[in-house]
Backbone bond lengths (Angstrom), bond angles and torsions (degrees), N, CA, C in turn:
res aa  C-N    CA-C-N  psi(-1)  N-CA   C-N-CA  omega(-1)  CA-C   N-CA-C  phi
1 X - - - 1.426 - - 1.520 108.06 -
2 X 1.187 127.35 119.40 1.190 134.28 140.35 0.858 148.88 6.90
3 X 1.572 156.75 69.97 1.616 131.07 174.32 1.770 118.17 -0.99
4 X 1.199 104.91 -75.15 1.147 101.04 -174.47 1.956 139.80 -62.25
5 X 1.318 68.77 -26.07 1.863 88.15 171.44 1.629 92.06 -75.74
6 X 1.328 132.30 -52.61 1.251 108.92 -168.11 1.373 113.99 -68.67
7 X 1.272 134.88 -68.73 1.580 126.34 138.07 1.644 115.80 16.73
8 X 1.140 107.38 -41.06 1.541 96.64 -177.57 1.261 116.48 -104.39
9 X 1.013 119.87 -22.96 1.279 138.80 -177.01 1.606 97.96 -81.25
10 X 1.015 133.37 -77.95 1.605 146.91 152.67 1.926 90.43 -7.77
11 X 1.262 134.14 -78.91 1.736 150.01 170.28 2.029 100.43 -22.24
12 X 1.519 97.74 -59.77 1.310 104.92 -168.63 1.527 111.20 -77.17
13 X 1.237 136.20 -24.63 1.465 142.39 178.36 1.095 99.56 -78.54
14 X 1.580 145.55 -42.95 1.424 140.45 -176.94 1.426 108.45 -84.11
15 X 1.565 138.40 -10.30 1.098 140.18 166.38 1.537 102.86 -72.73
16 X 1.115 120.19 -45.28 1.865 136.23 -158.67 1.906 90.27 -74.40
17 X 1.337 115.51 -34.13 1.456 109.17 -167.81 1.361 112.81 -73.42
18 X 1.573 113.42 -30.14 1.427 127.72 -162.35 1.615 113.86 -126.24
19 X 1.311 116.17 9.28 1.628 118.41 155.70 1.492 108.27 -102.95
20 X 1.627 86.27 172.40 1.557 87.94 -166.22 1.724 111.31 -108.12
21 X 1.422 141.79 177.33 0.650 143.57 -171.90 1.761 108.48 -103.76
22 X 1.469 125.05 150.90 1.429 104.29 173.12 1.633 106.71 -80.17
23 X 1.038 116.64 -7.18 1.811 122.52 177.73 1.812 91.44 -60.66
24 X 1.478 126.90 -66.83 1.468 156.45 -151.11 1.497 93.64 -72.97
25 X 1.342 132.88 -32.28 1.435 137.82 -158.08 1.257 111.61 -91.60
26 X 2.251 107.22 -26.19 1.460 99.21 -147.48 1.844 85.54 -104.26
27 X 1.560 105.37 -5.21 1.577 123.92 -155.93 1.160 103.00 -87.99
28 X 1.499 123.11 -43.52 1.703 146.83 154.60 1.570 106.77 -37.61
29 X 1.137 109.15 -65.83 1.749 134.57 166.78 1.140 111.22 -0.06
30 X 1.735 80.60 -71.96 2.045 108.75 -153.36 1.411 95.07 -78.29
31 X 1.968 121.97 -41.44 1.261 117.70 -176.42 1.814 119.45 -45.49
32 X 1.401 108.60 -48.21 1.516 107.58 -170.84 1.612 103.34 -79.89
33 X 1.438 101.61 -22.57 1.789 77.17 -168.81 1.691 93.35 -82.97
34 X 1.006 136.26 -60.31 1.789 129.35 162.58 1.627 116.00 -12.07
35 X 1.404 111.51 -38.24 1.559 111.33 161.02 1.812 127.73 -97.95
36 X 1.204 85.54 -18.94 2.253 95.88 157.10 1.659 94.17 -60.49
37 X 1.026 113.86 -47.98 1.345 129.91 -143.91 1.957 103.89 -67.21
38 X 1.261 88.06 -49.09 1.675 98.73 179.41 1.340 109.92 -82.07
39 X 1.164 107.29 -30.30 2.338 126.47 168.26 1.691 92.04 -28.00
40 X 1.770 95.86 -66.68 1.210 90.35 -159.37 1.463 141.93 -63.34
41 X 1.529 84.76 -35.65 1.311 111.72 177.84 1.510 121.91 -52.88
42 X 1.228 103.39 -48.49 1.479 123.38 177.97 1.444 119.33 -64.93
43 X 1.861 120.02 -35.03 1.395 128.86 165.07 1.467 104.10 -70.09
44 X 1.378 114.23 -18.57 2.138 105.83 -163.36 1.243 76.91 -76.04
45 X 1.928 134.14 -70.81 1.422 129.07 -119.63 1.970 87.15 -82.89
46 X 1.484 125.21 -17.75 1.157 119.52 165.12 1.768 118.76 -44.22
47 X 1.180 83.02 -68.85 1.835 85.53 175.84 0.911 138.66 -35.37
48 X 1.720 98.65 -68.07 1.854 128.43 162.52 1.847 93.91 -23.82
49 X 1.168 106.63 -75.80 1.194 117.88 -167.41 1.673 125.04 -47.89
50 X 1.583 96.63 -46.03 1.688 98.55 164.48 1.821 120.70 -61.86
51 X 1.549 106.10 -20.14 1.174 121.92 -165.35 1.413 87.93 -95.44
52 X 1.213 137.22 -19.96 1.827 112.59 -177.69 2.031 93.67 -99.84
53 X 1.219 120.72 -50.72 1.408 106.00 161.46 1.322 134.08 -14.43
54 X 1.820 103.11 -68.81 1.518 94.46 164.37 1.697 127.14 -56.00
55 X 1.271 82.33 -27.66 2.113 70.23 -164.81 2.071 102.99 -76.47
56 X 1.202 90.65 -16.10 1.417 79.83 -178.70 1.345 107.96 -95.15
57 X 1.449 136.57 -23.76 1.541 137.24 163.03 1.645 81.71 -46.92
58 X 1.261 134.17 -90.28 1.662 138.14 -152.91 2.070 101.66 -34.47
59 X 1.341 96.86 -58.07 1.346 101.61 -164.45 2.116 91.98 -53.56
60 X 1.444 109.33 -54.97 1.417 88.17 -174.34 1.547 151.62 -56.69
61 X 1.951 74.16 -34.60 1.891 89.69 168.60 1.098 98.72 -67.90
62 X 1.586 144.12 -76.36 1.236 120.15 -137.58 1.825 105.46 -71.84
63 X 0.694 132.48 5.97 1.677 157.57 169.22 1.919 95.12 -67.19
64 X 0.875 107.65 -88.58 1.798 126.48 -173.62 1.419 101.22 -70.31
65 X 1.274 137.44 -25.56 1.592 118.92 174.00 1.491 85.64 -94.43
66 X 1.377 156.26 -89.21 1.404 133.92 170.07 1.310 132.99 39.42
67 X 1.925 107.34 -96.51 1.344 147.23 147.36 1.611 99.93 -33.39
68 X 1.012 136.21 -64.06 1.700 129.58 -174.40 1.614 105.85 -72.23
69 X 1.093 143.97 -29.41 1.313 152.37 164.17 1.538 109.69 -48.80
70 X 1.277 99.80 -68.43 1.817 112.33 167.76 1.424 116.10 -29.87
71 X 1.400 94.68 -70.89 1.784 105.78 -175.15 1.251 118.28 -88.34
72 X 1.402 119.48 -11.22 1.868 103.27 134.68 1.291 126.70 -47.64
73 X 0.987 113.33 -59.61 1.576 129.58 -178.81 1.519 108.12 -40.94
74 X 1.163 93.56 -63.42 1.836 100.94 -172.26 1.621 117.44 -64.06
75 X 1.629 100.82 -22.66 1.577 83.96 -170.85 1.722 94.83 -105.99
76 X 0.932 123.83 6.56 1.898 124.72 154.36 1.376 113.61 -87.76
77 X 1.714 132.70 -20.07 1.418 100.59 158.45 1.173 149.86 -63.19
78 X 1.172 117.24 -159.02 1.594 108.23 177.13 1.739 103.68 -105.31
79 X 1.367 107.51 -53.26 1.486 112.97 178.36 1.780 105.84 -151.69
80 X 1.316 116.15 -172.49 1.470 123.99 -155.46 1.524 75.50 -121.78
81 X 1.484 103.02 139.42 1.362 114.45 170.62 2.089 97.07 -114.71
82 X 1.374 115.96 -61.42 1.336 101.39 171.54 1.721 126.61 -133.90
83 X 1.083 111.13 166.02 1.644 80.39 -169.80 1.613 111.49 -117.41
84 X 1.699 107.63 -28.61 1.767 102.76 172.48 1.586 115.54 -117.30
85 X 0.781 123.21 168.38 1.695 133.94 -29.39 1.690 105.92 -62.78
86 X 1.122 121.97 -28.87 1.280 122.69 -179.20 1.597 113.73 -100.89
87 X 1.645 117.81 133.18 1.714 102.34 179.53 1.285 83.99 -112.27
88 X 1.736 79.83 137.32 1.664 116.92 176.74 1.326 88.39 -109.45
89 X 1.708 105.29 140.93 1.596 133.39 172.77 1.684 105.78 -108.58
90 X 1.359 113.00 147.89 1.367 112.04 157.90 1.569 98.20 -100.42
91 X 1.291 123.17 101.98 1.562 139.02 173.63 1.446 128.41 -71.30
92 X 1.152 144.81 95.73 1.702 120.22 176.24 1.400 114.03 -28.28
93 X 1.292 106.14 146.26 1.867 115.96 177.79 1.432 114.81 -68.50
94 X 1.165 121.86 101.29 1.843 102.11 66.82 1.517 99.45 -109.10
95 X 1.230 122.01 -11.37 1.744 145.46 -147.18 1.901 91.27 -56.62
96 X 1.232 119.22 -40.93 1.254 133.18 -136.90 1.977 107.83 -58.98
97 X 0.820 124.56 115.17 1.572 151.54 14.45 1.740 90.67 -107.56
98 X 2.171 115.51 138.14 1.208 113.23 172.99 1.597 96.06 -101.61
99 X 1.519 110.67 136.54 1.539 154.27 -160.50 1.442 96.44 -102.77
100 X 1.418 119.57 144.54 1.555 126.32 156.51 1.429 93.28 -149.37
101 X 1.337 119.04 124.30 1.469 115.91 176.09 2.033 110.49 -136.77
102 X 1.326 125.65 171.96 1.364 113.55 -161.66 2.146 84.62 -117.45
103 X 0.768 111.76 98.07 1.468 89.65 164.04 2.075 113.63 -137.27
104 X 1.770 81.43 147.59 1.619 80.10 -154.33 1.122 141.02 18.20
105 X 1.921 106.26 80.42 1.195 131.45 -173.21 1.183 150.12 70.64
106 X 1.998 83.72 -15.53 1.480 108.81 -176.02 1.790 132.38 -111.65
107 X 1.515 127.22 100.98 1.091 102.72 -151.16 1.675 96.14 -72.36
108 X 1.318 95.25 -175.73 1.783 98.56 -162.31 1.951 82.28 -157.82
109 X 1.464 102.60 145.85 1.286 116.30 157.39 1.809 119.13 -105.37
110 X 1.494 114.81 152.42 1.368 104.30 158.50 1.698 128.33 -125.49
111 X 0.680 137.07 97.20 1.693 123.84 -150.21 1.660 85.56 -99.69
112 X 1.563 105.07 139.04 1.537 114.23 165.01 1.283 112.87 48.82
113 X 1.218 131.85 -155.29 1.317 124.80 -139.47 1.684 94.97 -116.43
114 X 1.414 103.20 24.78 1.785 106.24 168.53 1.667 112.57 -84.14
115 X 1.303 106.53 -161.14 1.588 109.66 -173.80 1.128 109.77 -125.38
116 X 1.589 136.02 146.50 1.068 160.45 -148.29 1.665 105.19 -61.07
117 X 1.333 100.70 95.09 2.006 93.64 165.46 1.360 116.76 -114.89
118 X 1.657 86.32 157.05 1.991 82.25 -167.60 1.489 101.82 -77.46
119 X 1.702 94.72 166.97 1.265 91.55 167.36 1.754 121.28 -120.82
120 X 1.374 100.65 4.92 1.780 108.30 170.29 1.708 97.43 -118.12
121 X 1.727 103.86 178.93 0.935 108.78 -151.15 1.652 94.35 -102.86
122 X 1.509 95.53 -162.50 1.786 97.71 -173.49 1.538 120.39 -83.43
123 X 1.226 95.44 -18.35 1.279 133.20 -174.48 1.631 116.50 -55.42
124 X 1.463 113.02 -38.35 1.391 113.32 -176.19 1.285 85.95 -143.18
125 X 1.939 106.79 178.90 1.415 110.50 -175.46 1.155 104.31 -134.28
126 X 1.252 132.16 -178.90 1.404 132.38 -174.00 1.475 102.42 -121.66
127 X 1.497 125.88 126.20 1.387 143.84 -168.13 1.076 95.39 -110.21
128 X 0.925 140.11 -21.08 1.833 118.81 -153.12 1.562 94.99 -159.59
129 X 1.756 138.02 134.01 1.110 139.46 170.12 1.722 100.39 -144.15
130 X 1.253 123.45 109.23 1.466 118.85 177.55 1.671 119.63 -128.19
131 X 0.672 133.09 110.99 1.402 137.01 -154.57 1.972 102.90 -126.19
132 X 1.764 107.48 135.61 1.572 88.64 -139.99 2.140 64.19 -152.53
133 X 1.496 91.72 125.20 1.662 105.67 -174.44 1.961 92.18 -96.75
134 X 1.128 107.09 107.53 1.710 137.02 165.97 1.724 122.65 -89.50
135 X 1.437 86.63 26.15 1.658 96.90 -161.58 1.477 86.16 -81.50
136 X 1.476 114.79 153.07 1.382 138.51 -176.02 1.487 109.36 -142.38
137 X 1.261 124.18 -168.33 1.838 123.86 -168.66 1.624 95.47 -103.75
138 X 1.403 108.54 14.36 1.533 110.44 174.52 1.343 121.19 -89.72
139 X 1.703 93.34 -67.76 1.512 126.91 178.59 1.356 107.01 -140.71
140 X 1.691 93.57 175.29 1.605 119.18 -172.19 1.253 95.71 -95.07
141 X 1.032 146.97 139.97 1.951 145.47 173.82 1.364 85.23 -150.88
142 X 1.145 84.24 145.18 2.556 116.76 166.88 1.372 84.72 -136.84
143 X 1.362 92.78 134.08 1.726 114.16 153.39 1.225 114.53 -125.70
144 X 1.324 116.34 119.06 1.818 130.24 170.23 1.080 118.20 -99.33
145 X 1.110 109.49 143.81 1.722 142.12 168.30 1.863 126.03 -101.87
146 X 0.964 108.19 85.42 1.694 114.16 -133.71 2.021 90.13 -116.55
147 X 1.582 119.67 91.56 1.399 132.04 163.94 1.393 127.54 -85.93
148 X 1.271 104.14 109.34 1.580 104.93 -169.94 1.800 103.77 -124.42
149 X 1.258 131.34 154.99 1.284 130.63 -159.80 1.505 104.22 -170.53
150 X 1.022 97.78 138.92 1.986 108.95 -172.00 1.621 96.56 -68.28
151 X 1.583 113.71 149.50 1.408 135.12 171.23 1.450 96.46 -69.45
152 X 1.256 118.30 137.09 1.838 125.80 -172.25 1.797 91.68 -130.77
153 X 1.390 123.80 54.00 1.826 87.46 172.75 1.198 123.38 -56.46
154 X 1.403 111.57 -38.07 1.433 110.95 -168.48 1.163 96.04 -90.89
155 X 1.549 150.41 39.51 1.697 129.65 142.78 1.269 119.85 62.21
156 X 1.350 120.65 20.77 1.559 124.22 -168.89 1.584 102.46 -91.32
157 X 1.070 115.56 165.87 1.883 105.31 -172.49 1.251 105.19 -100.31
158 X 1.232 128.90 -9.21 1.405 141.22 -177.56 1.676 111.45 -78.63
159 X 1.504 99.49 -18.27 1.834 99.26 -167.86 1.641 80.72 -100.37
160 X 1.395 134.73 -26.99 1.315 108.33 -161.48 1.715 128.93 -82.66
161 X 1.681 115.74 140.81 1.462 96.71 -152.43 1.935 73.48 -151.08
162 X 0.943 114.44 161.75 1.567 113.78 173.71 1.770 89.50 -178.98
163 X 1.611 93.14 131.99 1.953 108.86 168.07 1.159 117.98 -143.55
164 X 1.155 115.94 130.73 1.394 119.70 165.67 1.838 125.44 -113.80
165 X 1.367 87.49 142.65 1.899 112.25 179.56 1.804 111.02 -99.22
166 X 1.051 93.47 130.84 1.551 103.11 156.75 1.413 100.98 -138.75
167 X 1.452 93.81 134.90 1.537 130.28 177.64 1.171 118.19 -149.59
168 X 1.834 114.27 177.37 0.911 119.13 -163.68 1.337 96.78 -161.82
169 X 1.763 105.56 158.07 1.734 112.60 178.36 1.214 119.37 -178.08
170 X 1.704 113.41 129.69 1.674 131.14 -153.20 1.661 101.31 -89.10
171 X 1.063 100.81 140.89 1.856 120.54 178.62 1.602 84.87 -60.48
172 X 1.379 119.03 155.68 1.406 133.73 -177.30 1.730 103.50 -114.73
């Protein structure tokens, strides 16, 4: 054998060690895209997930700051003047008469002779407002039933979140 034949031969065995095969190329292939593949998956259901968190943190606060608004209210008046559809408070002044009313979706307070501000956000709406006079020869009591539920325009199942409170709270 030759110098040069061995030389080449020697050239062609170190090429064969360190190229790849199209079997090895298509196997490599399938490996990363099978792990793109789960990449993604795993960043989508991340999101989804940060995205149903928020809507249900939103749906709860404005739920529990709501509900605590109410029964502030009620246990600083003096007495209940009406209770449906709108509860009227007899309020200390300047408060005098405190208002809770439901309109398009949004409950809203009015204290005294100001104008109607909401008291949830834009964010969700209010379905359900029931206000229920429990007054006895004791005390004055309201019990509410207070439905609040995330805004869905786009209908996605991930935005949808809806809770409801029942409570209750004694004239002071």
């Amino acid at each position: 054998m030759t110098l040069t034949t061995h030389y080449s031969l020697l050239i062609t065995s170190v090429r064969a060690r360190y190229a790849f095969t199209l079997i090895e190329l298509l196997l490599y292939m399938g490996l990363v895209a099978l792990f793109m593949t789960a990449t993604v998956y795993f960043a989508w259901d991340v999101v989804l997930g940060n995205v149903k968190a928020g809507v249900h943190q939103e749906v709860q606060e404005n739920l529990r700051s709501a509900a605590h608004r109410i029964q502030f209210e009620i246990r600083n008046a003096d007495s209940i003047n009406t209770v449906s559809p709108i509860l009227s408070l007899t309020a200390p002044s300047p408060n005098n008469p405190t208002e809770f009313r439901l309109s398009n979706g949004t409950l809203e307070i009015k204290q005294g002779s100001g104008s109607w501000t909401p008291i949830t956000s834009s964010a969700v709406e209010v379905t359900s407002l029931t206000f229920t006079d429990l007054t006895d020869t004791s005390s004055e009591n309201i019990r509410f039933i207070l439905t609040i539920r995330h805004r869905n325009p786009s209908g996605r199942s991930e935005w949808e979140k809806e809770a409801t409170i029942e409570s209750s709270a004694q004239i002071r």
